[in-house]
C-alpha positions as CSV (number, residue, x, y, z in Angstrom):
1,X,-0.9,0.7,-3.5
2,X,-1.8,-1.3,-0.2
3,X,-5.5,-2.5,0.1
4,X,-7.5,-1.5,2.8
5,X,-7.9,-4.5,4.9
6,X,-9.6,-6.2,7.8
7,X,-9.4,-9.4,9.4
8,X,-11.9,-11.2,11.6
9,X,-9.5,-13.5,13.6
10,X,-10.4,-15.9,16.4
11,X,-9.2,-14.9,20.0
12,X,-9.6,-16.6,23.0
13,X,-13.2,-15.9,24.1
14,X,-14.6,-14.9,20.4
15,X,-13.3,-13.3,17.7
16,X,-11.3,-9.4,16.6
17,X,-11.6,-7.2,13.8
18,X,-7.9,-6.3,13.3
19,X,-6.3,-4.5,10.6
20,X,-3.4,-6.3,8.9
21,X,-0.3,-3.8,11.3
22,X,-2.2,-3.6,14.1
23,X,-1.3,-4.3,17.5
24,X,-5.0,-4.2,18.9
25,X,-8.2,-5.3,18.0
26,X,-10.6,-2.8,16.2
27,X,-13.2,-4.3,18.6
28,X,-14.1,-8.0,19.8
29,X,-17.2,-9.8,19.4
30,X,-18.9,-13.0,20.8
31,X,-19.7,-14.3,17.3
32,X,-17.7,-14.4,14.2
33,X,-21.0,-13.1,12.1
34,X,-20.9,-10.2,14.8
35,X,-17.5,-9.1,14.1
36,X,-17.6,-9.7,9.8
37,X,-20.1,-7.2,10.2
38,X,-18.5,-4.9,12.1
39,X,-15.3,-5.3,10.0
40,X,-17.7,-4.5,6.8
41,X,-18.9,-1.6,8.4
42,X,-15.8,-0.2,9.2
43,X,-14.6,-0.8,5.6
44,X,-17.7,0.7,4.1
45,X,-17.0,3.8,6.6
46,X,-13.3,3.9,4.9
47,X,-14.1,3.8,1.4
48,X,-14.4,-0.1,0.9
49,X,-11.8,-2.6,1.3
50,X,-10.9,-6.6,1.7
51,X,-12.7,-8.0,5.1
52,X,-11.0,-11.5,5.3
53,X,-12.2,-14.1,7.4
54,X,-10.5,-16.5,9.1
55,X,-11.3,-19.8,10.6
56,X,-11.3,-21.3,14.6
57,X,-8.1,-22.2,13.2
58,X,-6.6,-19.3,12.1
59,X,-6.3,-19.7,8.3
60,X,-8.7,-18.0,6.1
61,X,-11.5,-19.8,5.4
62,X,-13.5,-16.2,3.1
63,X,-12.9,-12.9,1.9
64,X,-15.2,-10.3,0.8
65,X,-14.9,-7.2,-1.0
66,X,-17.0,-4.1,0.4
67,X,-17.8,-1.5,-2.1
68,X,-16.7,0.8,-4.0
69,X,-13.5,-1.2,-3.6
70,X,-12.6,-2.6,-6.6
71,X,-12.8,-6.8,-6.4
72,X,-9.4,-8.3,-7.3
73,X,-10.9,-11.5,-8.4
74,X,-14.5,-10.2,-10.2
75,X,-17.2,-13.1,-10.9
76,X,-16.9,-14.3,-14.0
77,X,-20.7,-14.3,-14.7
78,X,-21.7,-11.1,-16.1
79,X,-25.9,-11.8,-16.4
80,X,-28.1,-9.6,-14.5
């Protein structure tokens, strides 16, 4: 089963919330905080997901589950 998925990628001028076929940008943003959020939001909208976040140079640098996805690598610490 393929993961929902959305990556914040730079561009030329700011950075894209893409999903991993697409040929166009969900939307563009100025800041890369600006388009995690959006890409959070949109995942939240779809019933949770993987937002992966990439550095200036293009590798990724984060990724964060958005719920109710399930979190392929759960924290290990388990105190509340």
């Amino acid at each position: 089963m393929a993961r929902n998925q959305r990556h914040v990628v730079p561009t030329g001028d700011g950075w894209a919330v893409k999903a991993p076929s697409a040929k166009r940008a969900s939307s563009t943003h100025t800041t890369q905080a600006g388009a995690e959020r959006r890409a959070k939001q949109i995942l939240g909208n779809a019933g949770g997901g993987e937002a992966v976040i990439h550095g200036r140079d293009g590798r990724i640098r984060d990724s964060d589950t958005v719920p109710p996805a399930n979190d392929p690598n759960p924290p290990t610490d388990t105190k509340h």
